[in-house]
MMTF fields as JSON, N, C-alpha, C and O atoms, coordinates in Angstrom:
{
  "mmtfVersion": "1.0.0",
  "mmtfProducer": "UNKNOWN",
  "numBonds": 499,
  "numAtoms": 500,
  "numGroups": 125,
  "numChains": 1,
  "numModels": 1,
  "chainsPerModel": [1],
  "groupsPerChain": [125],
  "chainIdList": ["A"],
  "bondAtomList": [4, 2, 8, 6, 12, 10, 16, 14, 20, 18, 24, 22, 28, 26, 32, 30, 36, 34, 40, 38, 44, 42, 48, 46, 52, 50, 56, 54, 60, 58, 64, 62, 68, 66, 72, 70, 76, 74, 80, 78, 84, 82, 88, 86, 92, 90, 96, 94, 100, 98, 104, 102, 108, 106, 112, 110, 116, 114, 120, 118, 124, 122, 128, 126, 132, 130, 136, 134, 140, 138, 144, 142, 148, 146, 152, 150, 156, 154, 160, 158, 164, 162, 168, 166, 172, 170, 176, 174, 180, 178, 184, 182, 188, 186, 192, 190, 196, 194, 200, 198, 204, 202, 208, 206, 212, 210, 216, 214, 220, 218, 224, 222, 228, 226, 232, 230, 236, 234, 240, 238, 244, 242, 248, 246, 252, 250, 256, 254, 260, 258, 264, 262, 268, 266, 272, 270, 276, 274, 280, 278, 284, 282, 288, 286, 292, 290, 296, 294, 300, 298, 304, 302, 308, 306, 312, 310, 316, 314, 320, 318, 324, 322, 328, 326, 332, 330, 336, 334, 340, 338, 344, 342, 348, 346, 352, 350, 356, 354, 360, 358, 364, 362, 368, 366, 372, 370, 376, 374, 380, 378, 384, 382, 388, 386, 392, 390, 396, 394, 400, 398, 404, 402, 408, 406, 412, 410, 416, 414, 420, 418, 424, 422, 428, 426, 432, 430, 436, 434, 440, 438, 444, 442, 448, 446, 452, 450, 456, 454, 460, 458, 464, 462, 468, 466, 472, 470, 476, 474, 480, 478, 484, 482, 488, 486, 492, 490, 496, 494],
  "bondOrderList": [1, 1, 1, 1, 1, 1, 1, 1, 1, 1, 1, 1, 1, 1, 1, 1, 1, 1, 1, 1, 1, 1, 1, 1, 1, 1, 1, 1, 1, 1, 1, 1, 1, 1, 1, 1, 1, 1, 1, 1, 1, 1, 1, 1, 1, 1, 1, 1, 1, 1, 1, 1, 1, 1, 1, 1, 1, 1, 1, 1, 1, 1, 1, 1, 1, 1, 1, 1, 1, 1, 1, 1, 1, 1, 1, 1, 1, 1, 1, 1, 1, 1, 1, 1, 1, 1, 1, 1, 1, 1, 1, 1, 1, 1, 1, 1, 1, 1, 1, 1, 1, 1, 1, 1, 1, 1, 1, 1, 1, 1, 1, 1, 1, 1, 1, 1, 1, 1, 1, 1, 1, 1, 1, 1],
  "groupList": [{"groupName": "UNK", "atomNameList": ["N", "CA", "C", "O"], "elementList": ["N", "C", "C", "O"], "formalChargeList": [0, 0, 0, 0], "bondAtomList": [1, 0, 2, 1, 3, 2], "bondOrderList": [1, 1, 2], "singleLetterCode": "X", "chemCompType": "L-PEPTIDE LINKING"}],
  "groupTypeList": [0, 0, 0, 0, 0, 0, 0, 0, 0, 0, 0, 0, 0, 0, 0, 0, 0, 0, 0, 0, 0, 0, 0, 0, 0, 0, 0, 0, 0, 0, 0, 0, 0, 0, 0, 0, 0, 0, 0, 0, 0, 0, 0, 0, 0, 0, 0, 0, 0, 0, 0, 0, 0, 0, 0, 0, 0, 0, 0, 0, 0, 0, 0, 0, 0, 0, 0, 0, 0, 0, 0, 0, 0, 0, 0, 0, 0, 0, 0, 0, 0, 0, 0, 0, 0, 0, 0, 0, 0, 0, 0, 0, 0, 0, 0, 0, 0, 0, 0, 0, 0, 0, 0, 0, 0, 0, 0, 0, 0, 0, 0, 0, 0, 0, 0, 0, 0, 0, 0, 0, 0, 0, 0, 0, 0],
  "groupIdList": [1, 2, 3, 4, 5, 6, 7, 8, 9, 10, 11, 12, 13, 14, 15, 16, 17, 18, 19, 20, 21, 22, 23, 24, 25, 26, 27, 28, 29, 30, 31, 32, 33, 34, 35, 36, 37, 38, 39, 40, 41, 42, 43, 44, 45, 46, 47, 48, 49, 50, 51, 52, 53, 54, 55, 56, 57, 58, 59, 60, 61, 62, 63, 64, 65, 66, 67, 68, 69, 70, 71, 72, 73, 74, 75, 76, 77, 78, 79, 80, 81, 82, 83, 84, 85, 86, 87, 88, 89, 90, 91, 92, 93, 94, 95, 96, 97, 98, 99, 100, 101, 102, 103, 104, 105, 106, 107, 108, 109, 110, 111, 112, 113, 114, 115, 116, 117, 118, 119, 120, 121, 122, 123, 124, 125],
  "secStructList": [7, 7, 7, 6, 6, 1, 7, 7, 7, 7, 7, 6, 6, 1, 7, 1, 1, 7, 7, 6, 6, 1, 7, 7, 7, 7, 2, 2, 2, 2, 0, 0, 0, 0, 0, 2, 2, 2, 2, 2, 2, 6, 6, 7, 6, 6, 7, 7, 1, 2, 2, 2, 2, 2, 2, 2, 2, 2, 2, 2, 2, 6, 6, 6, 7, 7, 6, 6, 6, 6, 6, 6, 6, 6, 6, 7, 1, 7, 2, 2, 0, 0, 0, 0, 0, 0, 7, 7, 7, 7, 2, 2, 2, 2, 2, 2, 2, 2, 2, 2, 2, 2, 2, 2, 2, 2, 7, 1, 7, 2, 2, 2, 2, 2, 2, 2, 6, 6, 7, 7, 7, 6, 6, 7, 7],
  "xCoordList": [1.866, 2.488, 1.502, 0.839, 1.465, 0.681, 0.843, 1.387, 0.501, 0.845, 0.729, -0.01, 1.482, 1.355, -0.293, -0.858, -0.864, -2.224, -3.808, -5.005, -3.0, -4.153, -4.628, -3.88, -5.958, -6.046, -5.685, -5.807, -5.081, -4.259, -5.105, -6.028, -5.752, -6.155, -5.276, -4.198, -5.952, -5.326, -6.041, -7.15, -5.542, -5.864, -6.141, -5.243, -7.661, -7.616, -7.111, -6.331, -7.269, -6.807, -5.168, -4.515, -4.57, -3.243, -2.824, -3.457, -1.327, -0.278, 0.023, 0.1, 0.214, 0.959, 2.307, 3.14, 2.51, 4.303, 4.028, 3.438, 5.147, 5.081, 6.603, 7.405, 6.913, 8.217, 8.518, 7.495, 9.71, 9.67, 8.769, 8.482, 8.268, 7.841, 5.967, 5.03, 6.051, 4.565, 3.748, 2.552, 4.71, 4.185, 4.709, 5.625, 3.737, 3.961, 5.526, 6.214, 5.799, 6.891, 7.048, 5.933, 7.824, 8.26, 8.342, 9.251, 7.794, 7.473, 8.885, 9.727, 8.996, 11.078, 12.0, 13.067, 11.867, 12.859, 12.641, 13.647, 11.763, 11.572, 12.139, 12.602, 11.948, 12.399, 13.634, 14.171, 14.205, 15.869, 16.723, 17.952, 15.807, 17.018, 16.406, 17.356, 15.309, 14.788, 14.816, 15.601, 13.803, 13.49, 14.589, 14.655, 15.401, 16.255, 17.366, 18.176, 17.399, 18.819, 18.691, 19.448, 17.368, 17.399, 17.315, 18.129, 16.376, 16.547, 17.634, 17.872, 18.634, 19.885, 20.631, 21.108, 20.858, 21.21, 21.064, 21.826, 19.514, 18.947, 18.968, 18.353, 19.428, 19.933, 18.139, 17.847, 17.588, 16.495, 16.778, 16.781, 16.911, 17.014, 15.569, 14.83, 15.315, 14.737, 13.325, 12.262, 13.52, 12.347, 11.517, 12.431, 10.589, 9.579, 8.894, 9.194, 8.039, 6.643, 5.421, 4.432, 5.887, 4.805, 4.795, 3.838, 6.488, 6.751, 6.107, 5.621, 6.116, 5.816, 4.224, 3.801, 3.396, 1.638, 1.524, 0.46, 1.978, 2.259, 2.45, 2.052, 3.573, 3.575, 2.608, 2.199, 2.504, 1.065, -0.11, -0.494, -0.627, -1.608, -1.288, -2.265, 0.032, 0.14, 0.105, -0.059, 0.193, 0.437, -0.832, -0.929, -1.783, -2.964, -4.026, -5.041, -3.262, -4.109, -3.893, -4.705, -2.139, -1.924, -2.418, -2.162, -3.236, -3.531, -5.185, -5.839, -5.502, -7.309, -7.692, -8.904, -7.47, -8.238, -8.916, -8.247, -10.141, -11.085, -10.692, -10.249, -10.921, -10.079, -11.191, -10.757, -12.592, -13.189, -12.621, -12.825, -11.885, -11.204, -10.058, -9.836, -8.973, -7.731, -7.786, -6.791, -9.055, -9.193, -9.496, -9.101, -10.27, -10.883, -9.483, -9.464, -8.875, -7.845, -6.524, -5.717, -6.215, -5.824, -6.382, -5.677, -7.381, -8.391, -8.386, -8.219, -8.657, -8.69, -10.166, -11.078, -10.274, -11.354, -12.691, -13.904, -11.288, -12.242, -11.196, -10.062, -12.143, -11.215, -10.319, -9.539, -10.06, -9.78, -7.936, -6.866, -8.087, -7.215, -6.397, -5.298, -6.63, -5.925, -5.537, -4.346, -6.509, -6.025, -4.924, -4.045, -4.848, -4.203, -2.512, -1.429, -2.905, -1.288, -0.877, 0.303, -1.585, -1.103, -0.799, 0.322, -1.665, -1.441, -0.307, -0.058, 0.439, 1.62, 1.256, 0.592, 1.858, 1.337, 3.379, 4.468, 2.746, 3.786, 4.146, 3.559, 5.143, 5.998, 5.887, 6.249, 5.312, 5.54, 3.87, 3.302, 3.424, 1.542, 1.272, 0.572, 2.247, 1.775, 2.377, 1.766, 3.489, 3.996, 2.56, 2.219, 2.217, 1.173, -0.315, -1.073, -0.379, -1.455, -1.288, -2.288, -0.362, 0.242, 0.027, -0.665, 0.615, 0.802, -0.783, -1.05, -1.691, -3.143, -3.712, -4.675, -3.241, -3.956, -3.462, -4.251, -2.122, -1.513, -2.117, -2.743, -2.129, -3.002, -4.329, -4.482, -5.394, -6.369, -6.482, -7.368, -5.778, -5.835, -4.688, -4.959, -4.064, -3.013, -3.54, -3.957, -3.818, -3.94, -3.212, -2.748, -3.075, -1.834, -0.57, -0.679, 0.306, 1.176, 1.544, 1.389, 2.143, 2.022, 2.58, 2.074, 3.676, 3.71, 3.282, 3.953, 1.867, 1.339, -0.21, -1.078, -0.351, -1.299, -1.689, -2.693, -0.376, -0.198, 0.005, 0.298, -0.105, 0.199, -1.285, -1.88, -1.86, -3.442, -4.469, -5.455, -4.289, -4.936, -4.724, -5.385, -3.622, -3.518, -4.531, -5.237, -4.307, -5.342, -6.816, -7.612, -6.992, -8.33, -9.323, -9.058, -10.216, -11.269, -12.909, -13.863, -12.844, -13.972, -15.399, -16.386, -15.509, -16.327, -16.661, -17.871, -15.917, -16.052, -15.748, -14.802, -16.637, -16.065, -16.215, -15.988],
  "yCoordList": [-35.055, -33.889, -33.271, -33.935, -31.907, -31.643, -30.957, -29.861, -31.311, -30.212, -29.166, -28.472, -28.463, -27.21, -26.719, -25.637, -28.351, -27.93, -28.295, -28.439, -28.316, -29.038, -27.537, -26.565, -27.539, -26.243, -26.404, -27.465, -25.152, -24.63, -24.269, -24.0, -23.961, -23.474, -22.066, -21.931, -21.071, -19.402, -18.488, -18.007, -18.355, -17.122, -15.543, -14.702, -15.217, -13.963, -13.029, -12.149, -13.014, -11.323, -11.862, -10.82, -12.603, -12.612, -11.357, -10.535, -11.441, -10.244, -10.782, -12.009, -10.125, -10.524, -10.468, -11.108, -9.712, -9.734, -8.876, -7.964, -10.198, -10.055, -10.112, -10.038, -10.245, -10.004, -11.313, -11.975, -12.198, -13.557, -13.987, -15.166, -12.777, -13.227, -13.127, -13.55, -12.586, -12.539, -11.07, -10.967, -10.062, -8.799, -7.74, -7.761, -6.939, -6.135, -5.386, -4.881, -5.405, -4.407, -3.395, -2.899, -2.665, -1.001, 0.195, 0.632, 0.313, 1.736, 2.467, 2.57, 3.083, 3.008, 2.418, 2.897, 0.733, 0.225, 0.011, 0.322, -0.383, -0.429, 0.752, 0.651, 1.487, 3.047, 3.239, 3.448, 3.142, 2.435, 1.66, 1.731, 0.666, -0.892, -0.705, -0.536, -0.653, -1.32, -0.021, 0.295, 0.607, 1.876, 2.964, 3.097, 3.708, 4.509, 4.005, 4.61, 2.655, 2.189, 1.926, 2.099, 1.456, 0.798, 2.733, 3.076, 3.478, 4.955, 5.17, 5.071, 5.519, 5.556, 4.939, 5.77, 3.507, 3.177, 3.364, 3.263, 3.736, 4.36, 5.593, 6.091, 6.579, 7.974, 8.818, 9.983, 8.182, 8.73, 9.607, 9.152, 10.609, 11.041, 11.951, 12.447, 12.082, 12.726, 11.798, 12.325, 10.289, 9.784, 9.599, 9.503, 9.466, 9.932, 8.649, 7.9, 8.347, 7.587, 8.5, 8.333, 9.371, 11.008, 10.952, 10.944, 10.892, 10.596, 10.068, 10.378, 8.67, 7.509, 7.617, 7.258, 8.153, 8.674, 9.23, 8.942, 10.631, 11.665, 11.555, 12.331, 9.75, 9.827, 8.663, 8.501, 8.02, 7.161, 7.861, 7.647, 8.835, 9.273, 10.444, 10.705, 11.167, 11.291, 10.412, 10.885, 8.96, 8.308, 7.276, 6.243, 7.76, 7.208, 8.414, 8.153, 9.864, 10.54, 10.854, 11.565, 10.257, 10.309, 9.279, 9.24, 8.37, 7.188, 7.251, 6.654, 8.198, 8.9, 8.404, 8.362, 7.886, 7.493, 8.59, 9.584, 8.536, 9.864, 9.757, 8.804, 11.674, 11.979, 11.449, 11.421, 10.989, 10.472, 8.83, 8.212, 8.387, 7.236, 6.776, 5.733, 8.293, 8.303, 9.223, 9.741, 9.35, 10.389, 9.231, 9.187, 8.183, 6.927, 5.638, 4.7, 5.796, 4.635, 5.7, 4.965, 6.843, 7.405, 7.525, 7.906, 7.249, 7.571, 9.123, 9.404, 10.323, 11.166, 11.663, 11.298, 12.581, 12.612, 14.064, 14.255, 14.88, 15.303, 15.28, 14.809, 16.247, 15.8, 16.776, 16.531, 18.046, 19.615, 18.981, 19.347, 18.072, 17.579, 16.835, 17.35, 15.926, 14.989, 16.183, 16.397, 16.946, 17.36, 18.401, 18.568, 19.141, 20.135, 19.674, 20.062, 18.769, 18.09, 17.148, 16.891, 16.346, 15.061, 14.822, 14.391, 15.055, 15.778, 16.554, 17.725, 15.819, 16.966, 16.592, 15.593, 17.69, 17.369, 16.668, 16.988, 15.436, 14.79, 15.599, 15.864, 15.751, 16.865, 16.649, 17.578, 15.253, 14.896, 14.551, 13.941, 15.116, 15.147, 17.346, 18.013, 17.591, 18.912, 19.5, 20.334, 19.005, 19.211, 19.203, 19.941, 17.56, 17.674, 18.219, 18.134, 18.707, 19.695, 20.771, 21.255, 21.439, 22.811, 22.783, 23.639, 21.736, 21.744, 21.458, 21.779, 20.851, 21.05, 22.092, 22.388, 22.764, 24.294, 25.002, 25.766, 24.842, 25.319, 25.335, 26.355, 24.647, 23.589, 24.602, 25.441, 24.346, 24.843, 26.111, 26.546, 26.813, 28.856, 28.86, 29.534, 28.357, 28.961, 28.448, 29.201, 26.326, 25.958, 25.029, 24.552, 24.71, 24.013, 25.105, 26.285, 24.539, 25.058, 25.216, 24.137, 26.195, 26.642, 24.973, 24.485, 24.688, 23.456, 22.51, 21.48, 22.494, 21.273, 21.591, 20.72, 22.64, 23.334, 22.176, 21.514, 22.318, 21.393, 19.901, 19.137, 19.401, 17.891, 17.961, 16.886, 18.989, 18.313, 18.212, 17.49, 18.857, 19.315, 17.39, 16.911, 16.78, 15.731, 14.607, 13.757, 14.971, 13.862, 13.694, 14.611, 12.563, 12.199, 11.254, 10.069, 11.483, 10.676, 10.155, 10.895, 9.075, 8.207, 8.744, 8.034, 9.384, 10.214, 11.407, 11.626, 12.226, 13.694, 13.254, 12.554, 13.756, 13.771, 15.128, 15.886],
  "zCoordList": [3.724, 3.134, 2.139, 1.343, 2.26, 1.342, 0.089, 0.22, -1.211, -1.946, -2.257, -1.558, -3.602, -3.956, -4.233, -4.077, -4.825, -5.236, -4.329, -4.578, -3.325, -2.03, -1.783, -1.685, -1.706, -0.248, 0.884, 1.495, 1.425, 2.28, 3.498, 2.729, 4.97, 5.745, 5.754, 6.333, 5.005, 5.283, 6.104, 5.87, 6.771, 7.645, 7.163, 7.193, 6.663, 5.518, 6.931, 6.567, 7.875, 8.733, 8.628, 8.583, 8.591, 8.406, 7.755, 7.092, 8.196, 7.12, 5.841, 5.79, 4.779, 3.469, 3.655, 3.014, 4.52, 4.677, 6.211, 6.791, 6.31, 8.395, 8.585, 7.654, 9.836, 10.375, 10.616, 10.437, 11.032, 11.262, 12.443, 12.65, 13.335, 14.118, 13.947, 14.624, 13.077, 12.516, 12.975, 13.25, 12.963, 13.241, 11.973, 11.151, 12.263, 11.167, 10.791, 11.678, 9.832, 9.728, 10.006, 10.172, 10.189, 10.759, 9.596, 8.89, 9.66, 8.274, 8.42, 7.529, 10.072, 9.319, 9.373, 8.987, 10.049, 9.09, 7.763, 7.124, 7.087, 5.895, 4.723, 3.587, 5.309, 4.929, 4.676, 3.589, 6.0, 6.059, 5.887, 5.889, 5.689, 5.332, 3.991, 3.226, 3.336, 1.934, 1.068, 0.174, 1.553, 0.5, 0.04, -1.182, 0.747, 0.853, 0.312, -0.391, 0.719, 0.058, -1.834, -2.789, -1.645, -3.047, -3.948, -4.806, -3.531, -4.09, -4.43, -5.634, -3.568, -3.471, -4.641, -5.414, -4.975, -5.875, -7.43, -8.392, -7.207, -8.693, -8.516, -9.459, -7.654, -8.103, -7.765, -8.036, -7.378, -6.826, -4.79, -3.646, -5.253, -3.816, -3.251, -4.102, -2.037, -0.99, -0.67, -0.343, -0.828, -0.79, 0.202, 1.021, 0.837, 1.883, 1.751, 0.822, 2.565, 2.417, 1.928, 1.214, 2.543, 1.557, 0.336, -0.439, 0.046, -1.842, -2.614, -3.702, -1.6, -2.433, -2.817, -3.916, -1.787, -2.172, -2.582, -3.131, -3.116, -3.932, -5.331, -6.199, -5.551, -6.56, -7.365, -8.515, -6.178, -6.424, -7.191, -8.341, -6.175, -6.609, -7.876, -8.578, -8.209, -9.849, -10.604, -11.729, -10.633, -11.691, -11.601, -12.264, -10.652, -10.629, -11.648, -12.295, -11.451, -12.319, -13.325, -13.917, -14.214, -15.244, -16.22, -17.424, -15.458, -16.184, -16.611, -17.467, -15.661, -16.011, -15.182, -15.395, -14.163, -12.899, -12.191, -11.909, -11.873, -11.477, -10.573, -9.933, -10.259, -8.763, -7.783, -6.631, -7.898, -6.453, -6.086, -5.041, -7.25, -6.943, -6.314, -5.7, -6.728, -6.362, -5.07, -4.563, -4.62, -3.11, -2.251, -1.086, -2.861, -1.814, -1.761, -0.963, -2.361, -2.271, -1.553, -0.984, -1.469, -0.489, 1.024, 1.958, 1.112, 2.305, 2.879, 4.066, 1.539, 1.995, 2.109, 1.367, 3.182, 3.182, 2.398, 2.477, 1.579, 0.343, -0.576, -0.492, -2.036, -3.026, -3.159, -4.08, -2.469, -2.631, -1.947, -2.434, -0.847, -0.16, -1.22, -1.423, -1.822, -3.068, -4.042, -4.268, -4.61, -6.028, -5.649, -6.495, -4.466, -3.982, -3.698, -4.136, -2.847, -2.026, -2.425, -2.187, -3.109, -4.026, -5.577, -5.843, -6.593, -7.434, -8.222, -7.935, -9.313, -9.355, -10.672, -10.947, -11.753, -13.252, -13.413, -12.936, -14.541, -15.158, -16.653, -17.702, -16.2, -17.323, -18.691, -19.413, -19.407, -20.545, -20.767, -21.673, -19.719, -19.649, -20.085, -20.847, -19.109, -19.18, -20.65, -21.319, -20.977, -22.141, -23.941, -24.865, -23.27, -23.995, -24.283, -25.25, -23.241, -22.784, -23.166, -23.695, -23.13, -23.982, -25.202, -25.753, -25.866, -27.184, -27.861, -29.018, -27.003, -27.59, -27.522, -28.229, -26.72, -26.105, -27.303, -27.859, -27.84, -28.951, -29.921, -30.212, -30.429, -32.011, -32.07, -32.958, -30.813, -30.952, -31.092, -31.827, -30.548, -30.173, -31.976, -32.97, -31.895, -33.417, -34.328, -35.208, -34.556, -36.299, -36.152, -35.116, -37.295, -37.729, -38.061, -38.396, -37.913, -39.03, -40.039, -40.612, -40.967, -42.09, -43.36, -44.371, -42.619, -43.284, -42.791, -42.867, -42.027, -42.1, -42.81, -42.871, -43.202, -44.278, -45.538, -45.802, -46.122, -47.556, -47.137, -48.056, -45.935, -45.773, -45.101, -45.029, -44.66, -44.55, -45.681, -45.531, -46.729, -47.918, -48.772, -49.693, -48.016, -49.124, -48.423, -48.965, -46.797, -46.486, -47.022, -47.223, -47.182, -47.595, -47.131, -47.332, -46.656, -45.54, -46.232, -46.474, -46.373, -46.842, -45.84, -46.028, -45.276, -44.672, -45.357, -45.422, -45.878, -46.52, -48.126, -48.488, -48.867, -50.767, -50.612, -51.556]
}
């Protein structure tokens, strides 16, 4: 018998997750029995396998992952293709993007005038 901590003979072309019979799964059953249902329950509707890359690759570019990275782990084959159709800005990204665009073109604000005047930085006398 062998144990948990023996090496194992693994098969690297093996599946990570196979069918009982050792074939690949079905992209729509999976879709249908697993994905859709579990959406469903969390109030997530119109989900796709499209979705799911779409939102992959936003939250691969909300995290600063360069787009020649998040074009090669899509396997697309330029980057005009990713940034165009994949790509969606995250609302609490674009939110903050505004508000720098803000800052810079306006200032501060009038009451944050007198709360910058108090800061003081061991860099500047």
């Amino acid at each position: 018998m062998l144990s948990a901590f023996e090496p194992q003979c693994i098969d690297p072309e093996a599946l990570v997750f196979a069918t009982r019979r050792g074939t690949p799964f079905s992209r729509r059953n999976l879709l249908n029995r697993q994905l859709a249902p579990t959406c469903e329950k969390l109030g997530i509707e119109g989900v796709t396998w499209h979705w799911v890359r779409q939102a992959n690759a936003t939250l691969l570019d909300a995290v600063g992952t360069p787009l020649g990275t998040v074009q090669a782990l899509l396997g697309h084959s330029s980057a005009e293709v990713t940034r165009e159709i994949y790509l969606h800005s995250v609302p609490a990204d674009a939110r903050s993007a505004v508000e720098k665009v803000e800052e810079l073109l306006i200032g501060p604000k009038w009451t944050q005038v007198a709360e910058a005047a108090k800061v003081t930085s061991t860099l500047i006398h």
